[in-house]
C-alpha positions, 0 to 999 in steps of 0.5 A: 094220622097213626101208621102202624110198622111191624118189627119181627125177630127170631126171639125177644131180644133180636125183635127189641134189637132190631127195634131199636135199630128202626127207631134210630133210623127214624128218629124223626117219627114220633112214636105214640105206643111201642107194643110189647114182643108177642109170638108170631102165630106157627107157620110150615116155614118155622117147621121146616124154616130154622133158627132164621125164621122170625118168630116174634113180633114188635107193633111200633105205632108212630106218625110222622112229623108234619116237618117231613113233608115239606121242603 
């Protein structure tokens, strides 16, 4: 079954940065699509929230290897 995780970052590349980070730490998922960055809708908190605020959006949709569960 497909499980969907998000990835967020201040912009493009800090999203696509901290994608790749997840995939390297979860080597062992096999990922069935990778979404491209998209905005995140605005919000108050990127108003009055900073340069910090993740502004941008990555869809990783991945499962899980069968392997996993046992042991």
């Amino acid at each position: 079954m497909a499980q969907q995780h998000i990835i967020l970052g201040r912009d493009r590349l800090d999203a696509e940065a901290q994608r790749d980070i997840w995939l390297s730490e979860n080597s062992d998922f096999k990922v069935l699509r990778l979404h491209p960055p998209k905005p995140e809708p605005r919000t108050l908190l990127m108003l009055i929230g900073g340069r910090n605020v993740p502004r941008v959006s990555i869809e990783v949709e991945y499962e899980q290897s069968t392997e996993q569960g046992l042991g």
